[in-house]
N, C-alpha and C positions, 0 to 999 in steps of 0.2 A: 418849839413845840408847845411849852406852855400855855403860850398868850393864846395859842388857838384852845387849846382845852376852856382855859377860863372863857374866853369867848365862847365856846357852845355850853359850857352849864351856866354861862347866863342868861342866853338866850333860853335855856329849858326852865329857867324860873319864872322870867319876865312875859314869854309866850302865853303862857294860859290868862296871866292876868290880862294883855292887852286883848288878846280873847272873849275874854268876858266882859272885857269892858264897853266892846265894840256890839255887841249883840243886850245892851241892858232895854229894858222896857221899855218904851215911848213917856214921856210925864202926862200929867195928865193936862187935856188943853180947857182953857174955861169954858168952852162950847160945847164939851161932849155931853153927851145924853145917858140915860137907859130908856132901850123901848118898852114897850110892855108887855102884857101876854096876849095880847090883840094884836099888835104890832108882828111877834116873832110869828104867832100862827099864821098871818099873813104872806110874811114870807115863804115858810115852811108849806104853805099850800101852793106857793109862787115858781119855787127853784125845780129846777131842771137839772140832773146830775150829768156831769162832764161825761164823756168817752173815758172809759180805764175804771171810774168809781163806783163803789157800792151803794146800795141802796140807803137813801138819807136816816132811818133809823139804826141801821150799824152802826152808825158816827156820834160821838159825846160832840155836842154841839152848844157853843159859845155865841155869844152876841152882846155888841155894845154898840152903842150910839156916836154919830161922829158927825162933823158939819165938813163939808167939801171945802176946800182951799184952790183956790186958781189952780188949776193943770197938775195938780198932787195925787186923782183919784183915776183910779182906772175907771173905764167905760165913760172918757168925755162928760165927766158930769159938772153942772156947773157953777160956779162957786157961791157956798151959801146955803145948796141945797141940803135938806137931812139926810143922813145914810146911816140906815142898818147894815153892819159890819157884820158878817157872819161866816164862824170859822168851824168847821168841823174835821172831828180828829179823831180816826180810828187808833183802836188803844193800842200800846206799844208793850212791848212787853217787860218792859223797864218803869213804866210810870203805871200808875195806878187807875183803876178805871172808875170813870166817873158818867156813869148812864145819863142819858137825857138830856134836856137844858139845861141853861147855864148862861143868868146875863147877868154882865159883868161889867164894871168898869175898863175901859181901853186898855190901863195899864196893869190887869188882872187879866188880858187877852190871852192864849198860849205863844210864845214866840219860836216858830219851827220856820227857818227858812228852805228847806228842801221837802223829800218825803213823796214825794210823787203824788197820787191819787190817795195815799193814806193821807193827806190833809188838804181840806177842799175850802177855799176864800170864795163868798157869795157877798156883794154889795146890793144892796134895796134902796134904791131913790124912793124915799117918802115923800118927797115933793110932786116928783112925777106917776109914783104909783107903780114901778115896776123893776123888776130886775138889771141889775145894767153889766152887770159882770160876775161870771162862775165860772170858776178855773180850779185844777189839781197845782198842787206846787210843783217846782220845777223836781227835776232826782240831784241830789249831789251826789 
């Protein structure tokens, strides 16, 4: 009966770590950008909100600059081209709210993998001029 105890309060120590460690920032890639404020208004004039989300001024909204990698970016984009990364996030009531924009370096991004329509991923091909992907996150 022991060995099982010590095996689950080790597994209660070591679990959060590999947790955490599985979900850390992206580094930063030597390609990334910041757009400007001509850039995001463009977008912002551009995007369409999903089925489910609220209106695009409800959402503290983030953006950073990223260059497409072979078959890594959603909306078939392709490789090379500029992309406005843009993330908005209705506020939670645990984190603190931060009105407005918000552009940021990639690994200053918010990292939320769930959350439904309370966080909305928008890609802007700069190269092509247009939107190529707006989606709610998945729910976990």
């Amino acid at each position: 009966m022991k060995p099982i105890l010590a095996f689950a309060a080790l597994l209660f120590v070591v679990t959060p770590f590999a947790v955490a460690a599985a979900y850390q920032k992206p580094a930063p890639q030597s390609d990334d950008w910041l757009p400007s404020a001509a850039q995001v208004a463009t977008v912002e004039a551009a995007v369409k909100m999903p089925p489910g989300a609220k209106p695009l001024s409800d959402y503290t909204r983030y953006y950073t600059g990223i260059v497409a990698a072979d078959g890594r970016m959603p909306g078939n984009v392709p490789a090379g081209h500029k992309l406005i990364w843009g993330k908005y996030d209705l506020p939670f009531r645990y984190e603190p709210y931060r009105p407005g924009i918000h552009v940021v370096a990639r690994s200053d991004m918010p990292l939320i993998m769930d959350g439904g329509c309370m966080i909305v991923n928008v890609y802007y091909d700069v190269d092509a001029g247009h939107i190529v992907y707006t989606k709610c996150n998945g729910v976990g």
